[in-house]
C-alpha positions in Angstrom: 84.4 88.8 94.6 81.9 86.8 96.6 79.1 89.0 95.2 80.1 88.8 91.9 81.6 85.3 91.6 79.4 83.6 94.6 83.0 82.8 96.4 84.5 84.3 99.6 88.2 85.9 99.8 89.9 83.6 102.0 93.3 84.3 103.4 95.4 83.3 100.6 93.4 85.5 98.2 94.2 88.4 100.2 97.8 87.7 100.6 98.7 87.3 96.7 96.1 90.8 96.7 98.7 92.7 99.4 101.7 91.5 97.5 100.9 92.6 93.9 100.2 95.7 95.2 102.9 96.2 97.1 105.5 95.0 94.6 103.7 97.7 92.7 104.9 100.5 94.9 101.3 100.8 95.9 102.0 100.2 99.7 99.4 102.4 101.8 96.9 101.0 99.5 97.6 97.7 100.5 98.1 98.5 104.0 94.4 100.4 103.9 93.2 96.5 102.3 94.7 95.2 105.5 92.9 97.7 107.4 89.4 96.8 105.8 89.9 93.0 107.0 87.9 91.9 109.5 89.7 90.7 112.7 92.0 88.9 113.0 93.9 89.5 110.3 96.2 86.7 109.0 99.8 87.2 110.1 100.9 85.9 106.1 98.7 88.9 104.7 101.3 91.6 107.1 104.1 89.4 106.6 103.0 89.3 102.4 103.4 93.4 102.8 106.2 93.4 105.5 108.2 91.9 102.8 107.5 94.7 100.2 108.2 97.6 102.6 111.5 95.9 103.4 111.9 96.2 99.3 110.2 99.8 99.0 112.6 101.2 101.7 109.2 102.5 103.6 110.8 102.1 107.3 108.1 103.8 109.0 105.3 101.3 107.3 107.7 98.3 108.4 106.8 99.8 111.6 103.3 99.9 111.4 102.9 96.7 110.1 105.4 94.9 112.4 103.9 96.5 115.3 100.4 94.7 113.9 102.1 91.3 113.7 103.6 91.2 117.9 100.0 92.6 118.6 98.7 89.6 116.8 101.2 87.2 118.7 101.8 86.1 115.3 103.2 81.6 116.3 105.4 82.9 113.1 108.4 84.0 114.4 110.0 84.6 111.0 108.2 87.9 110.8 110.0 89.0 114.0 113.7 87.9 112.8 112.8 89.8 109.5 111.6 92.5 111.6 115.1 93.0 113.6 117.6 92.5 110.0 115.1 95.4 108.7 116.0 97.8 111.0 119.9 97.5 111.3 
């Protein structure tokens, strides 16, 4: 995009990016995106495809990516209360 348009992906971009993918069942595609970020990655861009694993019924990405968000000491503690209902 910046090469192309001459503008820079910024943080909102990248969520709305994880989320249509993930909606589209396409979730280790959007986690590999997440991957590809440079650090630190935005806790909304996990939380953006915590959200669709939750939908998807992929437990063990929920992990992955919640395990990524309490590494990040994410100040949004929402992420952690989703966490905990998505694994009762």
């Amino acid at each position: 995009m910046g090469q192309e348009f001459g503008i820079e992906a910024r943080a909102e971009h990248n969520v709305h990016l994880v989320k249509l993918l993930g909606m589209e069942g396409r979730l280790e595609e959007a986690y590999n995106l997440i991957l590809s970020l440079p650090e630190p990655v935005d806790s909304g861009i996990c939380g953006a495809l915590l959200s669709c694993c939750d939908a998807c019924g992929d437990s063990e990405l929920t992990e992955m990516i919640a395990q990524k968000l309490f590494e990040s000491r994410s100040e949004k503690t929402a992420y952690s209360h989703a966490f905990k209902y998505m694994c009762w």
